[in-house]
Residue frames as qw, qx, qy, qz and C-alpha x, y, z in Angstrom:
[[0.580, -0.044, 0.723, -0.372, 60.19, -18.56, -32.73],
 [0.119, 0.016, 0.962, 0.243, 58.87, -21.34, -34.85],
 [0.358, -0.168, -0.609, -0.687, 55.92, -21.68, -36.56],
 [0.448, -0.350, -0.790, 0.228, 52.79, -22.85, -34.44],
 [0.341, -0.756, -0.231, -0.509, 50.90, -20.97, -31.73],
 [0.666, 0.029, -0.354, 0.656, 52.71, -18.95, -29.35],
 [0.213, -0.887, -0.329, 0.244, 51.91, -17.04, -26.48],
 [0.410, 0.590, 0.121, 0.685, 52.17, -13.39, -26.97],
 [0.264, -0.482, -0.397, 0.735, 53.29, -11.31, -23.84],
 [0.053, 0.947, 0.205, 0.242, 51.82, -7.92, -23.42],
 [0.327, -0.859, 0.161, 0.359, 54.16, -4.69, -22.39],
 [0.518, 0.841, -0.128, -0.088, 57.02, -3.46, -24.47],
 [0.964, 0.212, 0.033, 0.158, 59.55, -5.31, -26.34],
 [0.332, 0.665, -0.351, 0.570, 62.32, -2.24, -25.64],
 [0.679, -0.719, -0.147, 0.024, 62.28, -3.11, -21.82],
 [0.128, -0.798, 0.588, 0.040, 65.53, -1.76, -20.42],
 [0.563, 0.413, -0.706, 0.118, 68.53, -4.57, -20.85],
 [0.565, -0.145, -0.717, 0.381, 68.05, -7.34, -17.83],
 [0.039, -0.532, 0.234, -0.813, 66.28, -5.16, -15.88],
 [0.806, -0.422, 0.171, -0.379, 65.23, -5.46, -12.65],
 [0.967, -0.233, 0.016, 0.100, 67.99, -8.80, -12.71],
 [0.512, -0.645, 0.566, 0.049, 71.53, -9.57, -12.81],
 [0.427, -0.286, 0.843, 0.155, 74.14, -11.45, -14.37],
 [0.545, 0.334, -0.405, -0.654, 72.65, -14.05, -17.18],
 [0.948, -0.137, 0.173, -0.228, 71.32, -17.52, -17.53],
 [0.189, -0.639, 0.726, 0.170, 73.60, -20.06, -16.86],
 [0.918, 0.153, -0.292, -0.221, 72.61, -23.58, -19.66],
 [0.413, 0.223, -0.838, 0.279, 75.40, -25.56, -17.46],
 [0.197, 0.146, 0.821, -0.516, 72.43, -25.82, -14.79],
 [0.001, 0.591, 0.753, 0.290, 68.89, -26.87, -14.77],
 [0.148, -0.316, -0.228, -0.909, 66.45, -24.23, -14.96],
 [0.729, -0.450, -0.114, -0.503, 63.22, -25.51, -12.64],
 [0.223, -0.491, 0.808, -0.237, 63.93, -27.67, -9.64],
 [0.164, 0.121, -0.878, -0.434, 63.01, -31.25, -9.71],
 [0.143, 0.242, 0.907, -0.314, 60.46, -31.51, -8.27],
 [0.462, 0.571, 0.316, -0.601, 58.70, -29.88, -10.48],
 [0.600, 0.520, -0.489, -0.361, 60.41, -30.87, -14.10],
 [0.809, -0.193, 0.550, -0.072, 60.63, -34.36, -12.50],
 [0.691, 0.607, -0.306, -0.246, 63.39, -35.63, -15.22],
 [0.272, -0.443, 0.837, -0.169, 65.21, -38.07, -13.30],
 [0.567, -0.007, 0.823, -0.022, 62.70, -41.09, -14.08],
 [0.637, 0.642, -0.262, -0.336, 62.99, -40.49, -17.75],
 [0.813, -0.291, 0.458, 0.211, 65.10, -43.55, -17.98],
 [0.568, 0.751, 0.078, 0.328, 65.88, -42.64, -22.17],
 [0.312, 0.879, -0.087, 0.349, 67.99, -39.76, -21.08],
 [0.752, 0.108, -0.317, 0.568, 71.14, -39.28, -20.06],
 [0.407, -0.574, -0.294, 0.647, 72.39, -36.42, -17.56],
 [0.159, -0.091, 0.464, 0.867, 73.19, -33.91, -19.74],
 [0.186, -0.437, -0.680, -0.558, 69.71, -34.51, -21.71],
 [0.428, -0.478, -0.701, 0.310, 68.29, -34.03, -18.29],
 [0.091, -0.648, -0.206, 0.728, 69.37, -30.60, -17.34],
 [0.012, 0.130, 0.652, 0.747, 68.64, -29.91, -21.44],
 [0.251, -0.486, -0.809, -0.217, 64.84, -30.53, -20.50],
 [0.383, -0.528, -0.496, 0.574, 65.00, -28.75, -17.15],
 [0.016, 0.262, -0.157, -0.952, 65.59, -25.32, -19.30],
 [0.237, -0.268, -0.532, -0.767, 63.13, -26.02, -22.11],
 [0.430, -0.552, -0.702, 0.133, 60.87, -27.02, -18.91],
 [0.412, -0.291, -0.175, 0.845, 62.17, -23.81, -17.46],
 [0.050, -0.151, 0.446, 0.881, 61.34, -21.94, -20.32],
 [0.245, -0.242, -0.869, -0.356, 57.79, -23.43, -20.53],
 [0.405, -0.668, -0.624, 0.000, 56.87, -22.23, -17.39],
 [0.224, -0.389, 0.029, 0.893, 58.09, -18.91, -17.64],
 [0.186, -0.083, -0.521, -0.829, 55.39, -18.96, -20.63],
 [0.363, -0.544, -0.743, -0.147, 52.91, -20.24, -18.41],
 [0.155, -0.583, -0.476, 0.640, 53.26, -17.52, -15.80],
 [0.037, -0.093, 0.351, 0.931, 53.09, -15.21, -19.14],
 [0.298, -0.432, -0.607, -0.597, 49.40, -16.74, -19.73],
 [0.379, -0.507, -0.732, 0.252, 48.22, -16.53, -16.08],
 [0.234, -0.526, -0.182, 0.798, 49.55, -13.10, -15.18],
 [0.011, -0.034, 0.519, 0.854, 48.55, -11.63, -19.01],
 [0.474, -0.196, -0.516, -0.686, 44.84, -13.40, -19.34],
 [0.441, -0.417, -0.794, -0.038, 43.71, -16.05, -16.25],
 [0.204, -0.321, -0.538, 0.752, 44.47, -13.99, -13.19],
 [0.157, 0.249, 0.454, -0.841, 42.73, -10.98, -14.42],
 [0.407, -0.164, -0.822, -0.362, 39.67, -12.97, -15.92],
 [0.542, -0.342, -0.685, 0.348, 39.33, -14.69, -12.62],
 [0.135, -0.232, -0.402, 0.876, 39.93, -11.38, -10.39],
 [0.296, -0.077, -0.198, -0.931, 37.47, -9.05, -12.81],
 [0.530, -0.259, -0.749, -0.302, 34.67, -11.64, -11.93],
 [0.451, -0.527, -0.631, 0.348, 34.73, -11.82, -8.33],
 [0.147, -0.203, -0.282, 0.926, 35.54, -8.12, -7.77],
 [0.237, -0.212, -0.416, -0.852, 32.66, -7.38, -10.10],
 [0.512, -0.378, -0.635, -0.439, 30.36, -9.44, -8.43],
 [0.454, -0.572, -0.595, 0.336, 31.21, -8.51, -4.82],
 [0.273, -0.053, -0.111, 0.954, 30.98, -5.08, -5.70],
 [0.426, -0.353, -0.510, -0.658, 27.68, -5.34, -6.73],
 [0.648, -0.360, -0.660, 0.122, 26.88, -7.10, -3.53],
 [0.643, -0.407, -0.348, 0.547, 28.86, -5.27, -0.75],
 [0.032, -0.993, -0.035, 0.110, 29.44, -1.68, -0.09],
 [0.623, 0.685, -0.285, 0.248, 32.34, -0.04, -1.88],
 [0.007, 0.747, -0.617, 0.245, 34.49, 0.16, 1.33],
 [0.888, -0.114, 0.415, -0.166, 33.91, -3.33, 2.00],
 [0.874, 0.484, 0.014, -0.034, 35.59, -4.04, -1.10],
 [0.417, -0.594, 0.232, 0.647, 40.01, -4.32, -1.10],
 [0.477, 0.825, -0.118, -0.280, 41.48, -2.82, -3.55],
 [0.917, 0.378, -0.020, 0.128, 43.49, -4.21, -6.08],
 [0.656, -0.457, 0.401, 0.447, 47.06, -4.44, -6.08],
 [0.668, 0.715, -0.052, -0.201, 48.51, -3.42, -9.37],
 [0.937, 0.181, 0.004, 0.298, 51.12, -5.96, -10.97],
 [0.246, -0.803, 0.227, 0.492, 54.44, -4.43, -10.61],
 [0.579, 0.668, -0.419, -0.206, 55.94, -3.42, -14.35],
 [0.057, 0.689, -0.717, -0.083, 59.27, -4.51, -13.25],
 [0.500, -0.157, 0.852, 0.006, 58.37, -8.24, -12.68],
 [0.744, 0.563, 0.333, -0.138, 56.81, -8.52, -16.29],
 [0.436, 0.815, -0.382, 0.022, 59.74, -7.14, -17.39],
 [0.425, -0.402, 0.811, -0.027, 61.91, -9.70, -16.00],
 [0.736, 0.035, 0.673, -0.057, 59.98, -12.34, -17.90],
 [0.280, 0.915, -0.090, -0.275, 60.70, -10.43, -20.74],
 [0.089, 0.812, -0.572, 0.075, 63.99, -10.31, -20.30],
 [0.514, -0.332, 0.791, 0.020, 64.46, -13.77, -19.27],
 [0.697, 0.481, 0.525, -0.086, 62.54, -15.11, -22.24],
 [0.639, 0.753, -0.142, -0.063, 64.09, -13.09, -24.88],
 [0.064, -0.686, 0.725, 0.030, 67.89, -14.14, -23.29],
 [0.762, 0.132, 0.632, -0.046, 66.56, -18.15, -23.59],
 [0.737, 0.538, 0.409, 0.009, 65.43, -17.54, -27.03],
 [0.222, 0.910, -0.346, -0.062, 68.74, -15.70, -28.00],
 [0.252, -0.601, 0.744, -0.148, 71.12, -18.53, -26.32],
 [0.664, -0.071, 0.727, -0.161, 69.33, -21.39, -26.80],
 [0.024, -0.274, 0.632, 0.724, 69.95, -22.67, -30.25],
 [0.022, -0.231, -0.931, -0.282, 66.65, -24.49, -30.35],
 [0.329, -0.337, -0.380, -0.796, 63.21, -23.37, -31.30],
 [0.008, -0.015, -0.824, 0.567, 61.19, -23.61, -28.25],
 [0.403, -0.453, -0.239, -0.758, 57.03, -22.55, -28.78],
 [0.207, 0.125, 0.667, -0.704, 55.17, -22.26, -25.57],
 [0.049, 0.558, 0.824, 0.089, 50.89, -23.33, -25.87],
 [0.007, -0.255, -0.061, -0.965, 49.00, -19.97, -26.62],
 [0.368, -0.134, 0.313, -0.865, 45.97, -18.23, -25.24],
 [0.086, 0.228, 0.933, -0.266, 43.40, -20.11, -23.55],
 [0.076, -0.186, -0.329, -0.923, 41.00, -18.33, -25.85],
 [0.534, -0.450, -0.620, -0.359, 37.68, -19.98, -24.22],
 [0.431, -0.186, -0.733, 0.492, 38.85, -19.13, -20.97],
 [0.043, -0.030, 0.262, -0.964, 36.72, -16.04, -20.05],
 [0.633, -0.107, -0.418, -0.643, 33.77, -17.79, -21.28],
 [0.589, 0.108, -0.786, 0.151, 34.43, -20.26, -18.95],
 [0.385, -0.260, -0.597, 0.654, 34.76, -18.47, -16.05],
 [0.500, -0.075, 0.057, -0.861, 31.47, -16.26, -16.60],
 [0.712, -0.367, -0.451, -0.394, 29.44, -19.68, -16.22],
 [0.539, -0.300, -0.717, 0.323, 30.85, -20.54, -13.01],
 [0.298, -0.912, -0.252, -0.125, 29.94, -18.27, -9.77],
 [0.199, 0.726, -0.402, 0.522, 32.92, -15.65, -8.67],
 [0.724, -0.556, 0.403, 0.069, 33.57, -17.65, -5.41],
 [0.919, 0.124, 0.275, 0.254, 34.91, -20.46, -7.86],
 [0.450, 0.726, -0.200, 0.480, 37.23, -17.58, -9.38],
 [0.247, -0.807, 0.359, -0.399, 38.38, -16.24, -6.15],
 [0.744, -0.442, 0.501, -0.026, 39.53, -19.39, -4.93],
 [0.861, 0.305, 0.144, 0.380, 41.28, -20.30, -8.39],
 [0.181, 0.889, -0.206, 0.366, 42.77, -16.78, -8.20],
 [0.425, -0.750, 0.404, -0.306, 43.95, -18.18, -5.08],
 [0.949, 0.133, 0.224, 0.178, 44.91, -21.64, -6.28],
 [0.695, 0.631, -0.007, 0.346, 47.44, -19.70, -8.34],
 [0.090, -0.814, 0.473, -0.325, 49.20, -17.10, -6.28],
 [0.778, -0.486, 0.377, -0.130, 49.60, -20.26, -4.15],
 [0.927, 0.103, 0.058, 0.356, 51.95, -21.94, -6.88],
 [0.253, 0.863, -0.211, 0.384, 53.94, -18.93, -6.78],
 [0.447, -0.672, 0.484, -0.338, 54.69, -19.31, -2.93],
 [0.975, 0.029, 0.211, -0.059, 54.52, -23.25, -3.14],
 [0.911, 0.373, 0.097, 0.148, 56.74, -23.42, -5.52],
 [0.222, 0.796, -0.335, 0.453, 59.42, -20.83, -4.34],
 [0.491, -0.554, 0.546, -0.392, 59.52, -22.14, -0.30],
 [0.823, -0.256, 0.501, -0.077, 59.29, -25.72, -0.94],
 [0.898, 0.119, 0.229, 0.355, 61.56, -26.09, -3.98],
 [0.495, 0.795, -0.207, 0.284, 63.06, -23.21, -5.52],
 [0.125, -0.897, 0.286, -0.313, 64.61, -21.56, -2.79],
 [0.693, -0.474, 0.543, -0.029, 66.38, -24.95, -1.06],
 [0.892, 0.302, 0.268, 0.203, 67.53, -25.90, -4.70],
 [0.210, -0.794, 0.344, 0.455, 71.07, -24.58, -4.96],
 [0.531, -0.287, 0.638, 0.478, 71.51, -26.10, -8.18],
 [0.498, 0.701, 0.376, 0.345, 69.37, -24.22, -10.54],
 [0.392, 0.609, 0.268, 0.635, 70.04, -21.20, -12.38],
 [0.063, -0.586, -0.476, 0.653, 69.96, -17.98, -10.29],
 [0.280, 0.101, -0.174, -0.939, 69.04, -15.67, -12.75],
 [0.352, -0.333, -0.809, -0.334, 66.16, -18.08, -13.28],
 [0.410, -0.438, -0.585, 0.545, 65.91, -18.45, -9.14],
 [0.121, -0.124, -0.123, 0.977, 65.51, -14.53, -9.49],
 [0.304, -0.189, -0.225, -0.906, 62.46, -14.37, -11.24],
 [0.542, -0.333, -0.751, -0.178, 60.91, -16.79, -9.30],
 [0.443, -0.327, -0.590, 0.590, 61.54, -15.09, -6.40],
 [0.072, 0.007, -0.173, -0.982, 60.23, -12.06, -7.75],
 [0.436, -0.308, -0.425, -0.731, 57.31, -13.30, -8.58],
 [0.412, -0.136, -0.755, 0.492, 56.77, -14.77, -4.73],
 [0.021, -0.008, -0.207, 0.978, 56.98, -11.41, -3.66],
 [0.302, -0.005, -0.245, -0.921, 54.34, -9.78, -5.59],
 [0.615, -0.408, -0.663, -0.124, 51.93, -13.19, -4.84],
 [0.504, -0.423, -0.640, 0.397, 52.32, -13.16, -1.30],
 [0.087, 0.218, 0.092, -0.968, 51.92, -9.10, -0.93],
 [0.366, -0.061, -0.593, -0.714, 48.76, -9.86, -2.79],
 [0.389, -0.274, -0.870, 0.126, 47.35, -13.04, -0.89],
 [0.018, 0.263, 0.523, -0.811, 45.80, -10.92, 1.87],
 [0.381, 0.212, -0.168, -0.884, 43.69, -8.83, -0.77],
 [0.534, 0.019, -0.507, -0.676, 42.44, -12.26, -2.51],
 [0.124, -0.199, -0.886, 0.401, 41.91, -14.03, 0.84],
 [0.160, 0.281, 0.292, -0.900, 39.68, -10.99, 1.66],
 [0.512, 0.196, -0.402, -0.734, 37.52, -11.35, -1.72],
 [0.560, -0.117, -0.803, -0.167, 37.00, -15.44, -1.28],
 [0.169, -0.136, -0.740, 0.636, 36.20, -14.69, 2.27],
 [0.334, 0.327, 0.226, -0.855, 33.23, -11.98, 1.54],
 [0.614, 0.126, -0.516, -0.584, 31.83, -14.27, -1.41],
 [0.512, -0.168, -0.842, -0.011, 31.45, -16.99, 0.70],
 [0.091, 0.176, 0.633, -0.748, 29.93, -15.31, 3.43],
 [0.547, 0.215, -0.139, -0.797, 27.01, -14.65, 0.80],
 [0.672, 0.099, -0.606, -0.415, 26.36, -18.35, 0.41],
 [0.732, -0.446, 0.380, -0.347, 24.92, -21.00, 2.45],
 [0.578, -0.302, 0.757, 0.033, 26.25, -24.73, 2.80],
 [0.773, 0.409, 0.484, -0.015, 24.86, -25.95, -0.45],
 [0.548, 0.798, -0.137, 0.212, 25.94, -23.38, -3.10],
 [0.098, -0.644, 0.748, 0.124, 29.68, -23.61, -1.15],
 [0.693, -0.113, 0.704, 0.107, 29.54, -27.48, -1.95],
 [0.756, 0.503, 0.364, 0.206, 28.52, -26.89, -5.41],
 [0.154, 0.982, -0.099, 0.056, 30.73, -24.17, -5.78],
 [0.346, -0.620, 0.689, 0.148, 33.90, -25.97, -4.85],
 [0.701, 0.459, 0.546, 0.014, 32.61, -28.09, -7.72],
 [0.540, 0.830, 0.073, 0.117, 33.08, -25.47, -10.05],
 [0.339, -0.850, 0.383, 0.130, 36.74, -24.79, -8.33],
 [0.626, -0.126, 0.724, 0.263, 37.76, -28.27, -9.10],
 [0.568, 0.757, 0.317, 0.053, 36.40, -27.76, -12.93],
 [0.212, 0.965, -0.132, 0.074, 38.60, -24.88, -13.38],
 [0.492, -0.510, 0.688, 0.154, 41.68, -26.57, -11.81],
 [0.767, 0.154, 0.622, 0.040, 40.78, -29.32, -13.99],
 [0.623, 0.726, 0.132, 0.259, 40.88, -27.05, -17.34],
 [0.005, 0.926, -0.371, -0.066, 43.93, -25.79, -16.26],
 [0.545, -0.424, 0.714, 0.116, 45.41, -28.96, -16.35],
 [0.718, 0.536, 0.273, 0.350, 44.34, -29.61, -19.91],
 [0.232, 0.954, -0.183, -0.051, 45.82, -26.08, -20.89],
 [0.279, -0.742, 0.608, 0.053, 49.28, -26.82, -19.21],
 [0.857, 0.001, 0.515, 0.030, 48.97, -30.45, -20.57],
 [0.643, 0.749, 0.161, -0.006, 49.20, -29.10, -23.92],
 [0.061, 0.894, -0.444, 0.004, 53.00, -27.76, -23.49],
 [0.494, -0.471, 0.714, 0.154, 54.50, -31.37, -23.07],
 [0.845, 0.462, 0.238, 0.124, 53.77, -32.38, -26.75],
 [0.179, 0.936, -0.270, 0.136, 56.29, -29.01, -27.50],
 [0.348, -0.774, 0.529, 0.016, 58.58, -29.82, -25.06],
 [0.736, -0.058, 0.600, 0.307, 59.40, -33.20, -26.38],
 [0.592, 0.685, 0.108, 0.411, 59.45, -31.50, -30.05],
 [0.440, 0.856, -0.166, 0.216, 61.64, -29.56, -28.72],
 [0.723, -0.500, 0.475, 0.033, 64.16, -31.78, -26.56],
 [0.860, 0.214, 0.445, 0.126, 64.51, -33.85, -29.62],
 [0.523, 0.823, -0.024, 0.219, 65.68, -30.94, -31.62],
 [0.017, -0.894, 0.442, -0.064, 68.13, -29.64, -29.13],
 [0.454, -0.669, 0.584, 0.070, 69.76, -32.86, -28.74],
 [0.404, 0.598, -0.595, -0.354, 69.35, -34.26, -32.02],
 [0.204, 0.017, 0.962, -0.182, 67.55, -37.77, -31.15],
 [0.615, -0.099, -0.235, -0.746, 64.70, -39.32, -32.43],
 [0.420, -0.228, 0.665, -0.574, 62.73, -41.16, -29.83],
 [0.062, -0.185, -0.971, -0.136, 61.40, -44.63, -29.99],
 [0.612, -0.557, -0.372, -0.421, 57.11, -45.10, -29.84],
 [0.737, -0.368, -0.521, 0.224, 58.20, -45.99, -25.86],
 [0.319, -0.044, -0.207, 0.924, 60.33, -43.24, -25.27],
 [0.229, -0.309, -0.187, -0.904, 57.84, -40.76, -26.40],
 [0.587, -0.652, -0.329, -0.349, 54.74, -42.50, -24.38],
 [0.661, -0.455, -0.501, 0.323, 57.11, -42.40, -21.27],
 [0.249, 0.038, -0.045, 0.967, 57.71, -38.95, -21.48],
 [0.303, -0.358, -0.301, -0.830, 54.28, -38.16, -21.69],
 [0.567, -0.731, -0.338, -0.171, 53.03, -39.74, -19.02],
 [0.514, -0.500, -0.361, 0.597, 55.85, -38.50, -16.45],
 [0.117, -0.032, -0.078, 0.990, 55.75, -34.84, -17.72],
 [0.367, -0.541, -0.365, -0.664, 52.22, -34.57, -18.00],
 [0.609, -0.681, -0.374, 0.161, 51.67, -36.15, -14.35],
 [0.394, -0.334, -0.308, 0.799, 54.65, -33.10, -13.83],
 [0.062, 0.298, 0.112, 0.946, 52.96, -30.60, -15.19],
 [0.457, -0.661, -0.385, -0.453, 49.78, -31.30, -13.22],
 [0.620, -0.539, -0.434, 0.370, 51.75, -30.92, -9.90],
 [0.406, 0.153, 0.111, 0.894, 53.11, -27.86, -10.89],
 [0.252, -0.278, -0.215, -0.902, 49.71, -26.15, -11.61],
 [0.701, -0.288, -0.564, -0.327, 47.38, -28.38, -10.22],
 [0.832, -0.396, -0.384, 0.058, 48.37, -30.45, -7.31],
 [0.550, 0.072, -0.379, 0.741, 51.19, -28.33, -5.56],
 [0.364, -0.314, 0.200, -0.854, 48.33, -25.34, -4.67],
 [0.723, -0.425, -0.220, -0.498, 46.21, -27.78, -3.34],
 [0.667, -0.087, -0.469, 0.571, 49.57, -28.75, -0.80],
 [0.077, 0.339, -0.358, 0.866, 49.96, -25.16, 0.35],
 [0.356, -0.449, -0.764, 0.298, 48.99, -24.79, 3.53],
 [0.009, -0.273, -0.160, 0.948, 47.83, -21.09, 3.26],
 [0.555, -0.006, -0.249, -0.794, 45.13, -21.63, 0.77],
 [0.500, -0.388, -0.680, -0.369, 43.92, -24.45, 2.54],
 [0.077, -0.122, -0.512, 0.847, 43.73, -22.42, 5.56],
 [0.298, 0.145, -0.003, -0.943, 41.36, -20.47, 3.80],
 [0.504, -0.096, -0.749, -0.418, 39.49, -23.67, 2.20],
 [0.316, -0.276, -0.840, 0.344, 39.20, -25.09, 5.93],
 [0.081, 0.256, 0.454, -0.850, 37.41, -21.63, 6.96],
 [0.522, 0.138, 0.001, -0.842, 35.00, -21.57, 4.70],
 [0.909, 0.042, -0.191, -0.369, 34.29, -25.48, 4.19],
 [0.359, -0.454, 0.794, 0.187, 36.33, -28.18, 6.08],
 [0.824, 0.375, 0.381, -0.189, 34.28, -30.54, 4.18],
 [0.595, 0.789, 0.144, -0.045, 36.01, -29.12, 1.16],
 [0.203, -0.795, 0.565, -0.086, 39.35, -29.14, 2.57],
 [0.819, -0.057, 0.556, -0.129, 38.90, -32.98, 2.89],
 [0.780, 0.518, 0.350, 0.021, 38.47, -33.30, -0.71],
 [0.261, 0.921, -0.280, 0.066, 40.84, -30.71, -1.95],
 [0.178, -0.643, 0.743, -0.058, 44.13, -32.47, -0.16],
 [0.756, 0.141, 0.607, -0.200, 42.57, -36.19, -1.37],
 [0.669, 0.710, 0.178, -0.129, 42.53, -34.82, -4.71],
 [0.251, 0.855, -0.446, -0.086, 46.12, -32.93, -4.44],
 [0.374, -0.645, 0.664, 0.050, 47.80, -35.85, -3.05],
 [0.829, 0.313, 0.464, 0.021, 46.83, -38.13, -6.11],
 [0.550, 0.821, 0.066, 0.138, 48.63, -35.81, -8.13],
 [0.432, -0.751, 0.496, 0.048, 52.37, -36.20, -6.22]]
């Protein structure tokens, strides 16, 4: 990889060969569907350049599930479980799910076949170092319902675009569907946790507490913002273009407004975590689907 600051997966670098997948990526297709690497109204780029982006986009957010699943998720989780274990009796409490190796090894393995095939340097945005510091000032509801903000782009983003997009990648398509799974076998456990922390609070501290929800949504959307300066450094390299002042500010604003639907506004569409928003605040439902649909 390239100079610069670059997330650093955890687990080991001898994972079997493609394990857990199949077959290899294919660079004659895009890599993310569009509706999430929205590269169609890039007017600058040609077709070709298009499904160019779609990978390094691809490839970008295969490094973002590398920081969630490595540092936010269990941030976020160790908070709330900590603090409704204090609270609640121990069988009251679910128990965790543990990550399955094999889908870390996939991203592995899909990342290290990108960065073997693809002739350009790619760098992904490293650790959210402030992020644990973050999420000790807010109260562990406001984790448990970002923990749940997240598994929900997993599912979101597999039922309403991968899976009816027959024109990306499947070995991509593979780990996304993997990582579905392992969310939605999960969801139950952190429904259960944002359910028992919000039974401990009354109408006020859930209003200010979906306060602190939005906050954290909100700094996830700087983080992720931060990966579309890269991607255009590294679009430009693979196709050997330098971009006008115009080009470059219309790329930024249509991949930044995609990256915040990606992370941002596409959990606050699913209609499973705002199941769970409507039970414990419609009020807060209101706002939450007001907020996501500005971000479409």
């Amino acid at each position: 990889m390239s100079t610069g600051t670059v997330l650093q997966m955890d687990g080991s670098q001898d994972a079997s060969p493609h394990a857990a997948m199949s077959g290899s990526a294919d660079f004659s297709k895009p890599f993310l569907p569009e509706s999430l690497a929205q590269t169609a109204g890039l007017s600058f780029l040609s077709t070709p350049e298009k499904v160019v982006l779609s990978q390094i986009r691809g490839h970008a957010y295969a490094g973002g599930l590398g920081l969630v699943e490595a540092f936010l998720l269990p941030a976020m989780r160790k908070h709330a479980r900590d603090a409704l274990q204090s609270e609640a009796p121990a069988n009251d409490v679910p128990q965790l799910m543990e990550q399955p190796k094999e889908f870390d090894e996939m991203l592995l393995v899909f990342r290290a076949e990108f960065e073997r095939a693809f002739e350009t340097k790619c760098r992904l945005i490293g650790q959210a170092e402030d992020f644990t510091q973050n999420v000790q000032r807010r109260h562990p509801l406001a984790s448990a319902l970002t923990v749940l903000h997240l598994s929900s782009l997993a599912q979101q983003h597999y039922l309403a675009a991968v899976a009816r997009d027959a024109r990306i990648d499947p070995w991509f398509k593979e780990v996304l569907s993997a990582r579905w799974q392992v969310k939605k076998a999960q969801s139950a456990e952190d429904m259960r946790v944002a359910e028992l922390l919000a039974a401990q609070c009354d109408e006020a501290e859930i209003a200010e507490i979906f306060e602190e929800y939005l906050e954290l949504a909100m700094y996830l959307d700087e983080v992720f913002a931060g990966q579309v300066e890269l991607d255009l450094e590294a679009l430009a390299g693979a196709i050997g273009r330098h971009f006008s002042d115009a080009e470059q500010a219309e790329f930024r604003s249509i991949q930044i407004r995609a990256n915040r639907w990606t992370f941002v506004g596409s959990a606050m569409a699913h209609a499973e975590f705002l199941d769970v928003v409507e039970n414990i605040s419609p009020r807060a439902r209101r706002r939450i689907e007001t907020i996501g649909a500005a971000f479409r």
